[in-house]
SEFI-182200 format. One record per residue (C-alpha): x, y, z. Coordinates in steps of 0.5 Angstrom, whole numbers, plus 500, padded with zeros to 3 digits. Each point is the difference from the previous one (the first is absolute). Example, Ala and Ser with C-alpha at 12.3 -4.5 7.8 and 13.67 -1.06 7.14 Angstrom:
525491516 502507498 
//
This chain:
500500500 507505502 501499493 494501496 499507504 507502499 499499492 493504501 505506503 505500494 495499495 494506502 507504501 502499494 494503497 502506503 493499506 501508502 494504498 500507503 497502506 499506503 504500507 497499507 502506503 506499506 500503506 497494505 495499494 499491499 494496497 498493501 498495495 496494503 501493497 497494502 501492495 505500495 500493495 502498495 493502496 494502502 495494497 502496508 496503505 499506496 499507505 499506498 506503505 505494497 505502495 504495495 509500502 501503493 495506502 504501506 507499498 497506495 498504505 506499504 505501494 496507498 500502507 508500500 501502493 496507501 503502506 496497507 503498505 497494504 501503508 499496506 495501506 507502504 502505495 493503501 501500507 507504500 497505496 494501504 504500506 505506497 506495497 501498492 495503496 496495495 503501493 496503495 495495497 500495506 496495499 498494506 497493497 496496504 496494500 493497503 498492502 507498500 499494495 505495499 501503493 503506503 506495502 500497493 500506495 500507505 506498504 505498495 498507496 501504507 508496500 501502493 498507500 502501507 493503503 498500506 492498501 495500506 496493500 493500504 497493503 494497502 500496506 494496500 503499493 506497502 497496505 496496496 502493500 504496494 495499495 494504503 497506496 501507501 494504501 503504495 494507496 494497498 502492500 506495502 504500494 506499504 503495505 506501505 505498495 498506495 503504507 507502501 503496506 503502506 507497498 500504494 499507504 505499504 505499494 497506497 499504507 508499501 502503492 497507502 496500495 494498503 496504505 495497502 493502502 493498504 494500495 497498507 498493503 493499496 497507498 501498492 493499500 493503501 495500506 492501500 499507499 493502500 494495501 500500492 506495499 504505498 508498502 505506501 508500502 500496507 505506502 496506500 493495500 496502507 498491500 491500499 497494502 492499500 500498508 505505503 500505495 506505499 507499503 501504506 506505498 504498506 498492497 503503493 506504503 502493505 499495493 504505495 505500506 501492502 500499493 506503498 503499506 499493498 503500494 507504503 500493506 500496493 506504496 504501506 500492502 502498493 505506497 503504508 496506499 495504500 497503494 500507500 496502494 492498499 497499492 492501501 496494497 497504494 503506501 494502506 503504506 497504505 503504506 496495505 506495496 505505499 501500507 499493502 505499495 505505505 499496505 502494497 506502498 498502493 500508500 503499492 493498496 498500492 493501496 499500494 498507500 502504494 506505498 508501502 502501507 502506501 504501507 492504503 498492499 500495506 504494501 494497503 495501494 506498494 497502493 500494495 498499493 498493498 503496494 495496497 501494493 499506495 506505503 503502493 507504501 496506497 495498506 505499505 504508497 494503501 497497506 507503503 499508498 499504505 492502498 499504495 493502500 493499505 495494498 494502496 495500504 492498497 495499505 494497501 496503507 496494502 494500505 500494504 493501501 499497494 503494501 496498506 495496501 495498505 501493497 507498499 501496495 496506496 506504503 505494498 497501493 501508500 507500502 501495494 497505495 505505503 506497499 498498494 499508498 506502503 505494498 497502492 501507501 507499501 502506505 504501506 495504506 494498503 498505506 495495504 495502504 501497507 494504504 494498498 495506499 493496499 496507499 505503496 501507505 507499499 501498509 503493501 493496504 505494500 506497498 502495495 506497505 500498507 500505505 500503508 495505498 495500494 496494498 502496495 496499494 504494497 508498501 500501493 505506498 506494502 497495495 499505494 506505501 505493500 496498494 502505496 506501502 502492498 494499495 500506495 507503502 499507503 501504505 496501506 497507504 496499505 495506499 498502507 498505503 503507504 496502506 492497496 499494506 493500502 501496507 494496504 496503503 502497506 507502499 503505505 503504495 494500495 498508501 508502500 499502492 502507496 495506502 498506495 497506501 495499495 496494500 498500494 507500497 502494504 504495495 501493501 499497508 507500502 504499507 503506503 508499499 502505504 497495507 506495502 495495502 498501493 507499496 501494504 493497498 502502493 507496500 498494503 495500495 506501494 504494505 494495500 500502492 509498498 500494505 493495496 502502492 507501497 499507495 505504497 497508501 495504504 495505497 498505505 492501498 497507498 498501506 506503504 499506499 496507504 497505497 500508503 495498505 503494503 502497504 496504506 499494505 502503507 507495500 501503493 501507503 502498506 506498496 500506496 502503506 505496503 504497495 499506495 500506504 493502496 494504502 495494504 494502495 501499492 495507500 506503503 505496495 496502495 499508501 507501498 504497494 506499502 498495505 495496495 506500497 504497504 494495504 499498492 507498499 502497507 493495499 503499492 506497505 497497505 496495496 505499495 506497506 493497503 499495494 509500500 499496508 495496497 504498494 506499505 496495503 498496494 507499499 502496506 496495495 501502493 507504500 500501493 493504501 499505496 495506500 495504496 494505502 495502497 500508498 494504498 501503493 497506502 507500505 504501494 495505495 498505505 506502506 495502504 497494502 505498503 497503506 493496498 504494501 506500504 504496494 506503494 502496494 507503502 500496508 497494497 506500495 505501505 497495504 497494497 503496495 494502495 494504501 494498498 496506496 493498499 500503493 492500499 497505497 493499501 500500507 503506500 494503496 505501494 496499493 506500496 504495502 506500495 501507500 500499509 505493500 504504495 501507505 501494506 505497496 504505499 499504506 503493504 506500495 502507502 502497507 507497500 498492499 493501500 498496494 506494503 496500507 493500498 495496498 494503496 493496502 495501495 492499502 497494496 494502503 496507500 497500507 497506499 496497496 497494503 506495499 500502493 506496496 506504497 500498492 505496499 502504494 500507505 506496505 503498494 500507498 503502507 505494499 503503495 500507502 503498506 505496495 502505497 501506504 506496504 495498506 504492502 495497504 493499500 494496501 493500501 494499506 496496501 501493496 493497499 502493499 493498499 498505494 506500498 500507500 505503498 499496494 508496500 501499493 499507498 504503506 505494499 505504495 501506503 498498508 505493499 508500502 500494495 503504494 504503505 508498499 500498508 495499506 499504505 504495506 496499506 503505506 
//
């Protein structure tokens, strides 16, 4: 086998395998590439993460041909700790599962190239007896004879070159997650089981815990020392497992979070990119760039409410119908409804997750968000609201909402933000949401906003004058302009860090989170209204990674649309990355008109308009899965990133 590899090198170095690549930048700057299997073909045991040895002796030749320099975990450490700065380029190889093929065709490339790599174990797997299957993804491909052998490692472990790491005792699987079926990443899974129901935190935290110190006890036995670095099963973390994973000796972690590791970038949550069958060497020079561009964005803003049903299996075949749509429409986002909103006042009445506060509808959210995610490939926003919780009747924070001067004026039901009680209700309803479903970003709702007669709750004002030195009546405040002003601005910044600790708080579990909120248009066209609404487009930008403008000119009483979406596209475009931070929401329904639909041919118009005129992102609400509304097949080819040279990456 020695013998083939070194002719594969000298052949692939003969063809002058040195495709040009733009530098990784030095400075501490290193990127990972995650491998798993590597055989002599892929018609064995075929596995999307597996490569052939000629693939990786190509992408080994080209690495050293163009510059890269393979660096060890070591190297990172010293230069993290002020010694030797990593070269430029610098590149850490790792590989998951330890199969014995590792052994066979990885090791003997590492010798004849002289790099260094990190090899992950699962325990349970190495403890399967001689001729037992291993419970390997979906099935039992293997037996314990397809795994690498403790003697093997210590030979490998005593060249230099192998570091090896705990891809933990037995997380390398799923556990029940929702009373659907549904299995999620055991390590960030909260266990559900129909007589007990949801895992406690502190049984959730302690398993984690005696799982990976499991694993640490079976590596130090066979090789003398602990492993000091812990590769999550799936590339699924959270901080719970971070810090189990310090106690355990491991505070040097790796995800299959996307992008280069910068030195701002922790060694307990190391950025992969994950080498799959198909890798070519252009692929593998691109996926080595520093990024050049955001992902496009088109979105689908999607009721749950839609999907529910009293009758379940009505809900199964409703849930069926929108992955389908989706799945076709070949797009990147989909803002889900995570509240439920039956009588359509904008308030969540209940939530479609449990939770310590509201009632739950349906745990339904987990199921669908997972669905999409796995089934149709996009990105999951969990759409919730700000402040708009109707809480029971019988609950003793259930009067403690957002009061105005004027009656008549008021806008949705909304909590009162400015009570402490309040907040702490809010974000353990924002917890309750990140521990039971695995997402990828929040949109905070359209009703975090005050207008210039909120909030006149007696808390509200009592706050006012405490916290911001402001007259104790908004009769007073209003009198002289100069304090309006400033009372507008400081509640523009008092929701905005508000929605930001509740984001903070959603990812101890979804740490790569990512945020949008919903911006009135009217925001954006008229400056005045900033004070009617307490929000600007130039905080949103500066705060969120995309705003969310809902560009729906019906609703704001416009009846020349086209001319309207124009003015606010170009208005947005006149903000430094206005239009690479905002996604346009276009309405597919007129409400103004008894929920009249949108013609196709009108948000087609619009799709262009917004095409052309520079906006990136856009997308639409509602879907309609049910009437097909809008039409798929006409809004396809201007709505569809199929025609797009790259999809939008989850995130």
């Amino acid at each position: 086998m020695l013998m083939k590899i070194i002719r594969l090198i000298t052949l692939f170095f003969a063809f002058g395998l040195t495709a040009q690549a733009s530098p990784l930048s030095g400075g501490g700057d290193f990127q990972v590439l995650g491998y798993h299997a590597v055989r002599e073909d892929l018609t064995t045991m075929p596995d999307r993460y597996t490569v052939t040895v000629s693939q990786l002796v190509q992408h080994f030749s080209w690495l050293r041909g163009s510059g890269y320099n393979v660096i060890s975990v070591d190297q990172i450490l010293a230069a993290r700790n002020g010694g030797k700065p990593l070269p430029d380029k610098a590149v850490l190889l790792s590989f998951d599962d330890g199969f014995q093929d590792f052994r066979d065709n990885v090791f003997p490339l590492l010798k004849a190239f002289n790099y260094p790599a990190v090899l992950a174990l699962v325990g349970n797997w190495m403890e399967t007896a001689d001729g037992e299957s291993v419970p390997y993804g979906d099935g039992n491909y293997y037996t314990r004879e397809d795994f690498i052998s403790w003697s093997d490692l210590r030979e490998m472990v005593a060249s230099g070159l192998v570091e090896v790491a705990s891809h933990s005792y037995d997380l390398h699987r799923g556990e029940l997650a929702n009373p659907q079926g549904n299995t999620f990443p055991a390590a960030v899974t909260r266990i559900y089981t129909p007589e007990r129901g949801y895992e406690t935190e502190q049984d959730y935290r302690q398993r984690i815990l005696n799982d990976l110190k499991r694993n640490n006890t079976l590596i130090k036995k066979h090789l003398g020392k602990s492993p000091r670095i812990m590769v999550w099963p799936y590339g699924r973390y959270n901080e719970t497992t971070l810090e189990v994973a310090r106690l355990a000796g491991m505070p040097i972690t790796f995800t299959l979070d996307g992008g280069i590791n910068t030195p701002e970038v922790g060694l307990d949550r190391i950025r992969r990119f994950i080498v799959s069958h198909d890798l070519t060497i252009g692929g593998l020079s691109w996926a080595l760039r520093p990024p050049v561009r955001p992902p496009i964005l088109r979105v689908m803003h999607i009721d749950l409410d839609y999907v529910y049903d009293d009758c379940p299996e009505q809900t199964e075949k409703n849930l069926s119908l929108l992955l389908d749509r989706v799945r076709e429409m070949h797009i990147s986002t989909v803002y889900l409804q995570a509240f439920a909103d039956p009588d359509g006042n904008g308030a969540a009445d209940a939530l479609y997750f449990p939770n310590r506060h509201l009632p739950m509808r349906a745990n339904l959210f987990a199921r669908v968000a997972w669905q999409l995610q796995t089934r149709a490939e996009v990105s999951v926003y969990a759409w919730m609201p700000l402040l708009a919780f109707e809480l029971p009747k019988s609950h003793p924070l259930h009067a403690r909402v957002v009061e105005t001067l004027y009656p008549g004026k008021a806008g949705y039901h909304r909590l009162s933000s400015f009570d402490e009680e309040v907040r702490k209700v809010i974000s353990e309803i924002y917890e309750d949401l990140s521990r039971y479903a695995i997402f990828q970003g929040i949109l905070f709702h359209d009703d975090a906003t005050f207008s210039d007669f909120e909030d006149a709750s007696q808390i509200a004002l009592h706050y006012y004058s405490t916290n911001w030195k402001l007259p104790q009546s908004i009769e007073e405040i209003r009198a002289d302009p100069a304090t309006m002003e400033r009372w507008s601005a400081l509640k523009t910044q008092h929701l905005t860090e508000f929605s930001l600790e509740l984001a903070k708080v959603v990812a101890r579990n979804q740490p790569e989170l990512r945020t949008a909120r919903n911006l009135y248009a009217r925001v954006v066209m008229q400056p005045e209204s900033k004070a009617w609404f307490a929000q600007s487009l130039s905080d949103f930008l500066a705060n969120y990674d995309t705003t969310a403008i809902m560009a729906m000119p019906f609703m704001e009483g416009e009846s020349e649309p086209l001319p309207w979406l124009q003015t606010l596209v170009d208005t947005v475009a006149a903000h430094p990355d206005g239009l690479s931070r905002t996604v346009f929401e276009l309405q597919s329904f007129d409400w103004a008109q008894s929920n009249k639909p949108i013609p196709a041919s009108l948000l087609v118009q619009k799709m262009r308009l917004l095409q052309t005129s520079g906006a990136v992102h856009f997308g639409y609400y509602p879907d309609d899965f049910h009437q097909d509304h809008p039409p798929m097949k006409e809004i396809m080819p201007y709505f569809s990133l199929r025609n797009f040279p790259y999809k939008a990456g989850r995130r």
